[in-house]
N, C-alpha and C positions, 0 to 999 in steps of 0.2 A: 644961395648959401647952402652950405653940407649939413644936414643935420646931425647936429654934434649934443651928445648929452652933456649938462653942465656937472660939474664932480660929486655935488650933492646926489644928482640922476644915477651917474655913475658908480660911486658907491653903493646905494641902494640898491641896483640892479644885480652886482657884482654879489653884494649879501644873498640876496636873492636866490640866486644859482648858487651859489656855495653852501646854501643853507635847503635847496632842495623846494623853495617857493616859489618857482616862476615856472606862474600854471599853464603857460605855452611850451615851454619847453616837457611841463607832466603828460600833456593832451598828446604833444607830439611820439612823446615813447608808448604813452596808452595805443594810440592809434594804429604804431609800428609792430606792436604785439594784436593786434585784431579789436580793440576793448573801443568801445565807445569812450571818448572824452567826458572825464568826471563821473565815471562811474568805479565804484568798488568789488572786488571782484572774488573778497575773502571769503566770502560769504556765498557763493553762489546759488541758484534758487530765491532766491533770499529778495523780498520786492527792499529794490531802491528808495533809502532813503533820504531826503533835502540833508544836508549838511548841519545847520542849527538846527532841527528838527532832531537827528542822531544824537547832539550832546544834549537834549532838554528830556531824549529820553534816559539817555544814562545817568543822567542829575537827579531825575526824578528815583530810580533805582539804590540812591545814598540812604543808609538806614539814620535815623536820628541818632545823633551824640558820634556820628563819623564823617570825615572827612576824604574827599577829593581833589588831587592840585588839578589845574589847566593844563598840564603837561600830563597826566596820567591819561586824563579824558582824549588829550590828542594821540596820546600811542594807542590807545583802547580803538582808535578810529583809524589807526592804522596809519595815521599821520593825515588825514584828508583836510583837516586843521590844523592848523598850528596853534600853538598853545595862546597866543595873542588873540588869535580869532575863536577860540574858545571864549576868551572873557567877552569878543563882542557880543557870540551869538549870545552869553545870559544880559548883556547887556542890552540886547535886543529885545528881552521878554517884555518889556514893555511896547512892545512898537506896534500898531493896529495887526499886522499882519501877522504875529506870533498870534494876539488874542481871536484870529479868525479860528484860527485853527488849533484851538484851545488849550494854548499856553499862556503863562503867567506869574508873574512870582508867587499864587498862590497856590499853583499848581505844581512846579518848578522848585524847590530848594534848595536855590541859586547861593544862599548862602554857607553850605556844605564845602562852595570850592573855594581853595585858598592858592596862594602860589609857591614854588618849590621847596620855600625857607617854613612854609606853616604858618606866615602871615597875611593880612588882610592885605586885597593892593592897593583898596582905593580909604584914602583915609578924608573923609567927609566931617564936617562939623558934627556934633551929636549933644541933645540934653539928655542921653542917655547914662545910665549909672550902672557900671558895670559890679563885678561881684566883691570887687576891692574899693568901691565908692571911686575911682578914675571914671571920668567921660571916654566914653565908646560909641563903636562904631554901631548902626544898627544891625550889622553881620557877626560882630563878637555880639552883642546883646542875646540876638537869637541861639548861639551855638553854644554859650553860657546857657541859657536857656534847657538845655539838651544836654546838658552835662557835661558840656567839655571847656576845660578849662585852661586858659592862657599862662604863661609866665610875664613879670614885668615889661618885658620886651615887647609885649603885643603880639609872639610866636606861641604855638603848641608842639606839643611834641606829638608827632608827623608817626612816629614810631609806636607809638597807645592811637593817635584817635584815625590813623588812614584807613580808609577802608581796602581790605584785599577784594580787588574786581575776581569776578570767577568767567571762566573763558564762554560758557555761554549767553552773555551780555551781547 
């Protein structure tokens, strides 16, 4: 029998490529240009470094009371993430292997980043009390916390609290 992608696979692949995320096809132009596979080259000199490793240092770089989306931090990386895999790697801050190498939410200020609209993405139960007496997130908690403050909507205004990255990051 042919190996044939089902339209689910299909799809997905197709998004893939069209959107610039099928890292065999990235390895393969890196390659054709002389570049090691999965290496960044912006930077030259510059020691390599792990992919979520890179965003937990530019996470850690957000000053308190500002903000960064997943989409910033993947252009800031040149796109070596995607904005999706941005939230995994903070989502990963917990995982044994972030804490080997001395990362953590407490070291990490994984709450800083929001996504392109300036809202929370993941919306979890909370007995938290936010500054309008509403139940929140414990990521609005903390960034209220820090002076920044939401509209009813659950969004901030992206235009007061983002932070402007500076090109030496």
């Amino acid at each position: 029998m042919a190996n044939r992608k089902t339209p689910a696979k299909a799809e997905r692949s197709s998004f893939n490529a069209a959107n610039g995320n099928d890292s065999r096809q990235a390895n393969q132009v890196r390659s054709k240009k002389g570049e090691r596979p999965g290496t960044d080259d912006s930077n030259p000199g510059k020691k390599q470094v792990a992919p979520f490793e890179q965003v937990y240092e530019i996470v850690k770089k957000i000053p308190r009371g500002k903000v960064l989306t997943y989409g910033h931090i993947s252009k800031k990386m040149n796109g070596r993430l995607s904005a999706a895999a941005v939230g995994w790697a903070l989502n990963g801050l917990s995982s044994e292997k972030a804490k080997l190498k001395g990362y953590d939410s407490k070291t990490v200020p994984w709450h800083r980043v929001l996504n392109s609209k300036g809202k929370i993405s993941t919306q979890e139960e909370s007995p938290l009390e936010g500054s309008d007496g509403r139940s929140v997130t414990m990521q609005q908690f903390m960034l209220e916390r820090e002076g920044v403050e939401f509209e009813r909507d659950g969004s901030l205004n992206l235009e007061k609290y983002l932070w402007r990255l500076s090109e030496d990051l």
